[in-house]
C-alpha positions in Angstrom: -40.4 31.3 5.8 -39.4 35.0 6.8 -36.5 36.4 5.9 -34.8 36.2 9.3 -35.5 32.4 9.2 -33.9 31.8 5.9 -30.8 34.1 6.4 -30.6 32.0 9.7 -30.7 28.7 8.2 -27.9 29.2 5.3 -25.6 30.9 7.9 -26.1 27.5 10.0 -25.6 25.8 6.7 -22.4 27.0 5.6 -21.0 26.8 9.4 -21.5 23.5 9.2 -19.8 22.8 5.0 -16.6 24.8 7.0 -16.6 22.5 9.5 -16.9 19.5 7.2 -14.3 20.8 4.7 -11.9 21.4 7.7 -10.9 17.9 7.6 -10.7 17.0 4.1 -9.7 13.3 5.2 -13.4 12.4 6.0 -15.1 10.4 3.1 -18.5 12.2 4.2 -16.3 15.2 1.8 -15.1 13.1 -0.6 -16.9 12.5 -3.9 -18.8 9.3 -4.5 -16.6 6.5 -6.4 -17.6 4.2 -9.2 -18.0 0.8 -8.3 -14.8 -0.8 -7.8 -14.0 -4.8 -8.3 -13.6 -7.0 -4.7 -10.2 -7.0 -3.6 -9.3 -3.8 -4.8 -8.5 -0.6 -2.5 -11.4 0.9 -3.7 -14.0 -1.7 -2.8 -12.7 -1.4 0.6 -13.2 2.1 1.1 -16.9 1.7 -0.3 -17.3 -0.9 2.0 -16.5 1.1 4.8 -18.3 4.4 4.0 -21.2 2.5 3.9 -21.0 0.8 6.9 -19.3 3.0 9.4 -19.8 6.7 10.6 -15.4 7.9 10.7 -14.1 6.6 7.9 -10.5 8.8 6.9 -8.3 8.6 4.2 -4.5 9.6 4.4 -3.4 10.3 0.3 0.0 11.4 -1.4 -1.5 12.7 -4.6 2.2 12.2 -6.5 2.2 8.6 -5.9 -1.7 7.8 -5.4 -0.8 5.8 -2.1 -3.4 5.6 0.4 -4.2 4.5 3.7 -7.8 4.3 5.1 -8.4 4.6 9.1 -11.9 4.2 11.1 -12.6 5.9 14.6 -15.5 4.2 15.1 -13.0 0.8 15.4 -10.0 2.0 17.8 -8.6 4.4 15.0 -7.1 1.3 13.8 -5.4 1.4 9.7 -8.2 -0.7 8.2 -6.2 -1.3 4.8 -3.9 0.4 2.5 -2.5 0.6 -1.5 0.4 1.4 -3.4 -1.9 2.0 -6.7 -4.9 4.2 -6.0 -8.6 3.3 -6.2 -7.6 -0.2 -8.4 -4.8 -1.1 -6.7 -4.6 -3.7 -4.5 -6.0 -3.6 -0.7 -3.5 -4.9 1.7 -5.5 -5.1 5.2 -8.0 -8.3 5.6 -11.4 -6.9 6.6 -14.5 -9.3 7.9 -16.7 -8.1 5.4 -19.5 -10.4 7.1 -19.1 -9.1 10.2 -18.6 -5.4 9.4 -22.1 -5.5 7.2 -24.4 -7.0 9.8 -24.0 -4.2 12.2 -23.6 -6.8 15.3 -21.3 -7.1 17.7 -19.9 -10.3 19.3 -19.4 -10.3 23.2 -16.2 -11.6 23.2 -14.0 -10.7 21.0 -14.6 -8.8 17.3 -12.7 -9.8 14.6 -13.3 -6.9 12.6 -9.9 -6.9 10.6 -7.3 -4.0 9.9 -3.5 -4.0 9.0 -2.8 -2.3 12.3 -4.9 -2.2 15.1 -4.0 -1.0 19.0 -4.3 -3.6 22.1 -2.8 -3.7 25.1 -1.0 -6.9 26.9 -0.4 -8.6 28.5 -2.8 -11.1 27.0 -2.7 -14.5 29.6 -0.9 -14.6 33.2 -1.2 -13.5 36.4 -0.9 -9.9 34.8 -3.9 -10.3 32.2 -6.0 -8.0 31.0 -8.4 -10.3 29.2 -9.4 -12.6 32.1 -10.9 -12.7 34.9 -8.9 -13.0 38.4 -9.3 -16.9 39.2 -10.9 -17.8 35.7 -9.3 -20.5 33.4 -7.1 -19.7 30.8 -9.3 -21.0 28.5 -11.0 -20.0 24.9 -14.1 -20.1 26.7 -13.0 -17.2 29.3 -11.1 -15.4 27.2 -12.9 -11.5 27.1 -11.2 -8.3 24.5 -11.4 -5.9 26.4 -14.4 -3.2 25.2 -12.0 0.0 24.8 -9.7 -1.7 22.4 -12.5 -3.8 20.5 -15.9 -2.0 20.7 -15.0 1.4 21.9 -15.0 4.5 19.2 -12.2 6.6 19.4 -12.2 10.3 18.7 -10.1 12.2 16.4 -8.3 15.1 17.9 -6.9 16.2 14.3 -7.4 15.2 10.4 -5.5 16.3 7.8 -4.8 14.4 4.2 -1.2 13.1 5.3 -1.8 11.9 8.7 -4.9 11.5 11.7 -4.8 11.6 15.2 -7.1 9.8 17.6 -7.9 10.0 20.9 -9.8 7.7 24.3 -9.2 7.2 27.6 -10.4 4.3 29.7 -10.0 1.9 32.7 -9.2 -1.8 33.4 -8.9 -4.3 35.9 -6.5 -6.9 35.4 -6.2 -11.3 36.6 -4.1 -9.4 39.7 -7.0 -7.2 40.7 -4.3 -4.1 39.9 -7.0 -1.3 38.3 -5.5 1.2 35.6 -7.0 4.3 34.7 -5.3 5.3 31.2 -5.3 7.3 28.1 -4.6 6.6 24.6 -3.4 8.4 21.7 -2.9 7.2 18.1 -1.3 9.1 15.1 -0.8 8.0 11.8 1.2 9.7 9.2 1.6 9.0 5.7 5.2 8.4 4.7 7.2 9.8 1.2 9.5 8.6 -0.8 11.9 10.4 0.5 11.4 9.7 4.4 11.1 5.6 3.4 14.8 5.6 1.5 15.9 7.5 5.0 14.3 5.2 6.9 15.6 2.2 4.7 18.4 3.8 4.3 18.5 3.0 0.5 17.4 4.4 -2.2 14.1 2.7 -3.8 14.0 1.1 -7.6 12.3 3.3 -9.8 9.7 1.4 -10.7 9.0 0.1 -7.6 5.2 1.4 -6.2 4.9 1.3 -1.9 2.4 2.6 0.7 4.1 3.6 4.1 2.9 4.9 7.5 4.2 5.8 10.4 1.9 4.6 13.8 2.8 6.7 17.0 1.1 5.3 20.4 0.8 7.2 23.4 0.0 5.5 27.0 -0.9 7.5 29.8 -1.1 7.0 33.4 -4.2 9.4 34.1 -5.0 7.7 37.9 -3.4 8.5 40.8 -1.0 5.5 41.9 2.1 4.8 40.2 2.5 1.8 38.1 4.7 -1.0 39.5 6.0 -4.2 38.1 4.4 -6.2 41.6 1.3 -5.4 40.1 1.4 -6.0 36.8 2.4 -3.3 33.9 0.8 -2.2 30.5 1.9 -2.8 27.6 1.3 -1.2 23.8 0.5 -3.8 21.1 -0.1 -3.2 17.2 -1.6 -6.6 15.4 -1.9 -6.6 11.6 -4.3 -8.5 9.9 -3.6 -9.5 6.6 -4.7 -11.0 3.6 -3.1 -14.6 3.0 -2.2 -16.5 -0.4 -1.6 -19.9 -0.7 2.0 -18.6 -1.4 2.6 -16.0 1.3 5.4 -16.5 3.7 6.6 -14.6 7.0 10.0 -13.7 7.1 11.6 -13.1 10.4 15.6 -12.0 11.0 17.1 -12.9 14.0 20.2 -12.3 15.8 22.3 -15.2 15.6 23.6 -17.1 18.8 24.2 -20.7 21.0 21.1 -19.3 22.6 19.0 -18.1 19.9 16.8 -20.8 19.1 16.0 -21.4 22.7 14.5 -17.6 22.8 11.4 -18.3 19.9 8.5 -19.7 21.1 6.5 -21.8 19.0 3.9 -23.4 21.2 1.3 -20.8 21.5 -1.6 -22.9 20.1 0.3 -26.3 20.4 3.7 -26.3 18.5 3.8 -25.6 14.8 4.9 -28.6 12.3 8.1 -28.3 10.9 6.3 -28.0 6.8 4.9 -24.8 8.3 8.3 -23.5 10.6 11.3 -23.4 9.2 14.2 -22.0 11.5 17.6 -21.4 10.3 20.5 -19.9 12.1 19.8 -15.9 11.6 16.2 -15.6 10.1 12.8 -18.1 10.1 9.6 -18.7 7.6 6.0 -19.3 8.7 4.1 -20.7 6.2 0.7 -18.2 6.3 -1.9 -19.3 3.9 -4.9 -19.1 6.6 -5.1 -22.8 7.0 -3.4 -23.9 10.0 -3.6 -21.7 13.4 -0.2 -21.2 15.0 1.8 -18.7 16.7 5.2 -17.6 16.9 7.2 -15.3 19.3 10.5 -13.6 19.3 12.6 -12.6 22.7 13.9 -8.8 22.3 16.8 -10.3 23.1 17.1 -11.7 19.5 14.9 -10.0 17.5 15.8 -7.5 15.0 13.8 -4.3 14.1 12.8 -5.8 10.8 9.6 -7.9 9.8 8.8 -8.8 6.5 6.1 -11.0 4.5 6.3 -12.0 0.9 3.0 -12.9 -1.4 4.7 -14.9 -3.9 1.0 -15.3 -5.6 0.4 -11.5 -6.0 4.1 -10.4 -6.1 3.8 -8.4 -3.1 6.3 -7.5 -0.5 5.6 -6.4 3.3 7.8 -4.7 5.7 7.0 -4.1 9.7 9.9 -2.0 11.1 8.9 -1.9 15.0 10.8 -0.7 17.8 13.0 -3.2 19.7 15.0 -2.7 23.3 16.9 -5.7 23.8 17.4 -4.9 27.6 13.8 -3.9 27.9 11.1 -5.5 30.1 8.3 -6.8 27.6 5.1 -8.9 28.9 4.0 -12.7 28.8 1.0 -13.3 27.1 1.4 -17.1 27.5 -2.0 -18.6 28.7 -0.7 -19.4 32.1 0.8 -18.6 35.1 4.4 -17.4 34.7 7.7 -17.4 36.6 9.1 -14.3 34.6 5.8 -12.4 33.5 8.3 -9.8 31.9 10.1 -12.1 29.9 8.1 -12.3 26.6 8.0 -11.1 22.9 8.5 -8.3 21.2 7.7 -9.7 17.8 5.2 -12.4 17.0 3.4 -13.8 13.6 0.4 -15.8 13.7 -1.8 -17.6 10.9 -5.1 -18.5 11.4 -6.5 -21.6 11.2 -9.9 -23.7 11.8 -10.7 -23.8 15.7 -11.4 -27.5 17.7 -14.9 -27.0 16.5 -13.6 -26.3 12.6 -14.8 -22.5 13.1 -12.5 -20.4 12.2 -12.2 -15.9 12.5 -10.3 -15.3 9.0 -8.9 -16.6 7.0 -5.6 -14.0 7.7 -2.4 -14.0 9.0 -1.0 -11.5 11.5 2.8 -9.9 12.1 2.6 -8.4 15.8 5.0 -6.2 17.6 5.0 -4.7 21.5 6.5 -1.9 23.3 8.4 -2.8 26.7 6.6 -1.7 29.6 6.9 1.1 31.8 6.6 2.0 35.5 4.5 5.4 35.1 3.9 8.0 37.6 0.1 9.9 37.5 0.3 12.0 34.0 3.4 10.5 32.8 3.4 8.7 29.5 4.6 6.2 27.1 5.3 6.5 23.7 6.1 3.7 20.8 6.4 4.1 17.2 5.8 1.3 14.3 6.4 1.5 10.4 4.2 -0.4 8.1 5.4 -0.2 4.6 4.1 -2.1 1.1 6.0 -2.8 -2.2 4.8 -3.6 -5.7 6.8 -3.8 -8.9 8.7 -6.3 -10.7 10.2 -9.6 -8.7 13.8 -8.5 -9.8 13.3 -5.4 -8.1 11.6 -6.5 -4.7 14.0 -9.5 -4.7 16.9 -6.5 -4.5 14.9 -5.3 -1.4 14.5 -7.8 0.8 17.8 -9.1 0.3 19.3 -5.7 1.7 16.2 -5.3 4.4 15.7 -8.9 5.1 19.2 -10.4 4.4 17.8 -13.5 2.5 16.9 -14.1 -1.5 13.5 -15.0 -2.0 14.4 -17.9 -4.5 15.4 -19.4 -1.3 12.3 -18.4 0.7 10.2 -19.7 -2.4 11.9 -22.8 -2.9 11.4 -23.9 1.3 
């Protein structure tokens, strides 16, 4: 090889080690990892490096939180720790579906703590079935730019990622959309989580929190209008059940309130697996029983949680709620107010009629009202996912102030 040649080839060789260390998130940087034990943080992200091509890892090297994020799967958070590489991993992943490389028409259930869809999901507004179909299991069709679709990242840094996609759908109306997404996630500090909690954490306490922010844009050139149906931004968490993990919801209290959760999703939820008091609920989520829960915005509060009783583990969703706000239906049916649904919703998977079944997980879900948009305007909602470990004593402490309720209680029910 001449001279010229070789000079030639280690200039194109360190332009491309710049371009790879410019974004130290990417594991195709990061040094390769001892094997780590199933369900820890650090199985996870071996799983994933080896089976997907933008894999990113958010870290805060004082506390050894991390957060892992794929573009090739809708830039979606596909788990987290509190406790570095053997800590444990909070996001449920389909390890069997993930490893075979295949892709299911219909719908992917490919797992992640927080992954981006749109609604609405049934009605005359649908986005996920066809105009005259049946709302019906059978029919029922994600959408390819929120389940197969890679996204691409528009910036990477070790704190946060953003990721970008635009796209176009049709929806049950026949109304067509021509859109564009974008997707941040930032890793949170101690000191922006008290501020946000607006307390001050227990020392030995260990959490993972992120901030999600999700843009929608209107890149055609109609406006949006209610008459033919709206858009709407979803986050769905996939978690990891215990036999001993319970959803814990806060609601406004009122004559009215119970009226305003809807329970009947899937058929209605038994009352060993619902309980509904006069200012907060418990779903039972062990992954054994398929049900689904929704709260008006008219009663919800902008506070989620989810104790693991088994692992000691305590989850908090803080989404954004506007109680005057215009959110969609997703019921499997034609509606007489298609903008009168949830903001918050909770579901726990369960064996299907043909004792199939996608998980086991369990899911806390929360959407933005919608919005009429002009051509280039845009919509933006924000979520916060945070994840305590320590002692009971401690994470009792918190939910009581966050959640307003004692866990003995929640444990006893």
């Amino acid at each position: 090889m001449s001279l010229k040649c070789s000079l030639l080839l280690l200039m194109v060789l360190v332009l491309l080690m710049a371009r790879y260390h410019a974004r130290p998130g990417y594991f195709l940087n990061l040094p390769r990892r001892p094997v780590a034990a199933k369900g820890t943080y650090g199985y996870d992200a071996q799983f994933l490096r080896a089976h997907a091509r933008k894999v990113l890892e958010l870290h805060d090297e004082a506390t050894d939180a991390r957060v892992l994020l794929c573009a090739d799967y809708q830039g979606r958070v596909m788990t987290s720790t509190a406790a570095g590489e053997q800590g444990s991993s909070y996001g449920w992943l389909n390890y069997e579906l993930i490893g075979s490389g295949k892709r299911n028409k219909q719908f992917n259930a490919l797992g992640g703590e927080e992954r981006f869809w749109l609604g609405p999901e049934g009605g005359q507004f649908s986005l996920y079935f066809k105009q005259g179909d049946p709302f019906q299991i059978s029919y029922w069709q994600v959408p390819a730019i929120i389940d197969t679709v890679a996204y691409k990242v528009q910036h990477a840094d070790a704190r946060s990622a953003t990721f970008v996609q635009n796209g176009t759908l049709t929806n049950y109306s026949g109304t067509r959309f021509s859109f564009g997404i974008s997707r941040s996630i930032a890793l949170q500090g101690r000191e922006a989580v008290e501020k946000k909690l607006h307390m001050a954490l227990p020392a030995g306490v260990r959490f993972v929190a992120y901030e999600s922010e999700n843009v929608l844009e209107n890149k055609g050139s109609r406006t949006w209008e209610k008459q033919g149906g709206l858009l709407s931004i979803w986050l769905l968490g996939m978690m990891t059940p215990s036999e001993e993990t319970k959803v814990i919801i806060p609601f406004v209290p009122g004559q009215d309130a119970r009226s305003r959760i809807t329970d009947d999703y899937f058929g209605k939820i038994s009352p060993d697996r619902l309980w509904v008091g006069d200012s907060v609920l418990y779903l039972r989520c062990d992954g054994k029983s398929r049900g689904k829960i929704g709260l008006s915005p008219r009663v919800a509060k902008p506070m989620v949680g989810s104790f693991d009783f088994k692992h000691n583990q305590l989850t908090l969703l803080i989404p954004e709620v506007h109680p005057g706000g215009a959110y969609v239906n997703s019921k499997w049916e034609l509606q007489k107010d298609p903008y009168g649904g949830d903001v918050i919703n909770s579901y726990n998977d369960g064996p299907l009629a043909d004792g199939s079944q996608l998980g086991p997980f369990y899911e806390i879900e929360s959407s933005s009202p919608v919005v009429e948009l002009r051509p280039g305007q845009q919509q933006r909602y924000r979520q916060w996912t945070c994840h305590f470990e320590g002692q009971y004593e401690d994470l009792r402490k918190l939910a009581q102030h966050l959640l307003g309720v004692d866990l003995e209680d929640v444990k006893k029910w």
